[in-house]
C-alpha positions as CSV (number, residue, x, y, z in Angstrom):
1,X,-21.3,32.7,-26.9
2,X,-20.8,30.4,-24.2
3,X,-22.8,30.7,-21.1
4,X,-21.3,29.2,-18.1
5,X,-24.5,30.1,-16.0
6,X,-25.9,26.4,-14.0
7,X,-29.2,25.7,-14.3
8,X,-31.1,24.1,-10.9
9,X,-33.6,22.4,-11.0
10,X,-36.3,24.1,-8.6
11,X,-36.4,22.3,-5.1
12,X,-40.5,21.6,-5.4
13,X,-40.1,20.7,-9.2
14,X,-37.6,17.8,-7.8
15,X,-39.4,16.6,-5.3
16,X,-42.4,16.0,-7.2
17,X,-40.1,14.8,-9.9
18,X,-38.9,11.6,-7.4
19,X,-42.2,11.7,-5.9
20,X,-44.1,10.8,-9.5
21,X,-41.1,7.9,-10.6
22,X,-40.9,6.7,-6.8
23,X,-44.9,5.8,-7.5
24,X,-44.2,4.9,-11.3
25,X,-41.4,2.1,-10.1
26,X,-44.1,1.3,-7.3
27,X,-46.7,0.5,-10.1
28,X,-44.7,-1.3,-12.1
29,X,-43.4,-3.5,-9.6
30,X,-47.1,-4.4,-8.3
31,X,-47.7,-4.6,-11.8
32,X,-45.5,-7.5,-12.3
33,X,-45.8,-9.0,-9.2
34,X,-49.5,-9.3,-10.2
35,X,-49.0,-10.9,-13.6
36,X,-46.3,-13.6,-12.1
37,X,-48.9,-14.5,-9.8
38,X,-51.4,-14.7,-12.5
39,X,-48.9,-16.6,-14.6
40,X,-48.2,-19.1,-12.0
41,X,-52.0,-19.9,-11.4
42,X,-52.3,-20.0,-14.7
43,X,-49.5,-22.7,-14.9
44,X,-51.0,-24.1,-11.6
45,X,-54.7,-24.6,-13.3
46,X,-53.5,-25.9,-16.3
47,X,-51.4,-28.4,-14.8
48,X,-54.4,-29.3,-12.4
49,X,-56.4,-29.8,-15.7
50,X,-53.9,-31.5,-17.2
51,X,-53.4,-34.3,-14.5
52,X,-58.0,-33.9,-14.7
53,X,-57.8,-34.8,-18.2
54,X,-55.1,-37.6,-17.8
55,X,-57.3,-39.2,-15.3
56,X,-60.2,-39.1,-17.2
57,X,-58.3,-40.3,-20.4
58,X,-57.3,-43.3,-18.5
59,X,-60.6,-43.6,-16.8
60,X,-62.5,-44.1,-20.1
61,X,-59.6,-46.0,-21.6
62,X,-60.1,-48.4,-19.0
63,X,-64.1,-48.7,-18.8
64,X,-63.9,-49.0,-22.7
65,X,-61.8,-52.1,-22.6
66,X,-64.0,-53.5,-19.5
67,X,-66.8,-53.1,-21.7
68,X,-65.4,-54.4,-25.4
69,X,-64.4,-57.4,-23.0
70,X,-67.8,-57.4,-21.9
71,X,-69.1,-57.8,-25.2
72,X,-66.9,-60.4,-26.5
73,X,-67.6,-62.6,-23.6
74,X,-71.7,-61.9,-24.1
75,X,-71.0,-62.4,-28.1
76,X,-68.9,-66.0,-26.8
77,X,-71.6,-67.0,-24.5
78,X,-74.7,-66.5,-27.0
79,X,-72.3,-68.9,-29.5
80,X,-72.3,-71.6,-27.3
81,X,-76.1,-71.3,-26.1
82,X,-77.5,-74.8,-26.3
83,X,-81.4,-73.3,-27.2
84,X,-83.6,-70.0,-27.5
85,X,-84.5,-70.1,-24.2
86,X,-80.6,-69.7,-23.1
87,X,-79.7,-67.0,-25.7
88,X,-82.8,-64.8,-24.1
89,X,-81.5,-65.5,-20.4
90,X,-77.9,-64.5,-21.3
91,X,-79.0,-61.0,-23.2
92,X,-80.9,-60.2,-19.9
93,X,-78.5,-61.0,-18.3
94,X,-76.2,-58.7,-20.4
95,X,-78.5,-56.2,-20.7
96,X,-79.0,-55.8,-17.1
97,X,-75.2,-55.9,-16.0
98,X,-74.0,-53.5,-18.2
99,X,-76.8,-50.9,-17.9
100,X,-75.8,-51.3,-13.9
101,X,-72.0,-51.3,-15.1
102,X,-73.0,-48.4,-17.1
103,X,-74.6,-46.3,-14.2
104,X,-71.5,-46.9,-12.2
105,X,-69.4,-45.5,-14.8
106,X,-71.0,-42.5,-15.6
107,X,-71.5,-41.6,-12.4
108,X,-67.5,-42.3,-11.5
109,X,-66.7,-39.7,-14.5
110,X,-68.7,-37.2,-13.4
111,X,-67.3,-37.3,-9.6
112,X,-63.9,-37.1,-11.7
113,X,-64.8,-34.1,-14.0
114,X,-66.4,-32.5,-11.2
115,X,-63.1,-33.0,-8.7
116,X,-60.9,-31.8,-12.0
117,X,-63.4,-28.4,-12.5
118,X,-63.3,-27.6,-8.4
119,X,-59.5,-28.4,-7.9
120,X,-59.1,-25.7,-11.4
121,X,-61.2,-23.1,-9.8
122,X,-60.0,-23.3,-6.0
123,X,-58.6,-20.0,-5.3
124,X,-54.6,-19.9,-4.9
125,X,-53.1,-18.2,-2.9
């Protein structure tokens, strides 16, 4: 029983057919247009953090040895303090420049943590 009739596909049926993939291929490609551009700001945001925390890594690493140095020259000073009197002036002293050293450093991590956090959340385009 073979049947040699051809079967057509109606005209409408075919054009609504292309119409619906034609959109379909449409979505798709926005689709992952969208997510490499998501993708590359995510790539662009974590290497902005990552050069952040790098700074501030080195930032710290550097104010701790300034103030460990600090310390062992105070520590050096109050050994070779000739009376009371002396040892009192130097931790004054101390005291004084390193709560000012102090200031300065917190305030230069926080200009650095607030630079990283804007550069992250600036828009890309």
């Amino acid at each position: 029983m073979s049947d040699n009739r051809h079967f057509e596909t109606p005209k409408e049926m075919r054009s609504m057919a292309e119409a619906s993939f034609d959109q379909a291929r449409k979505a798709f490609e926005k689709f992952f247009s969208t997510a490499e551009r998501t993708a590359g700001s995510i790539e662009e945001r974590g290497a902005t953090m990552h050069a952040g925390a790098r700074d501030i890594g080195t930032t710290a690493f550097s104010y701790a040895e300034k103030n460990v140095q600090a310390s062992l020259d105070y520590a050096e000073a109050l050994l070779h303090a000739k009376d009371l009197p002396e040892m009192i002036r130097l931790h004054g002293e101390y005291v004084q420049t390193q709560t000012r050293s102090l200031a300065e450093q917190a305030g230069e991590m926080g200009r650095i943590f607030g630079r990283t956090a804007m550069e992250a959340a600036r828009p890309r385009n």
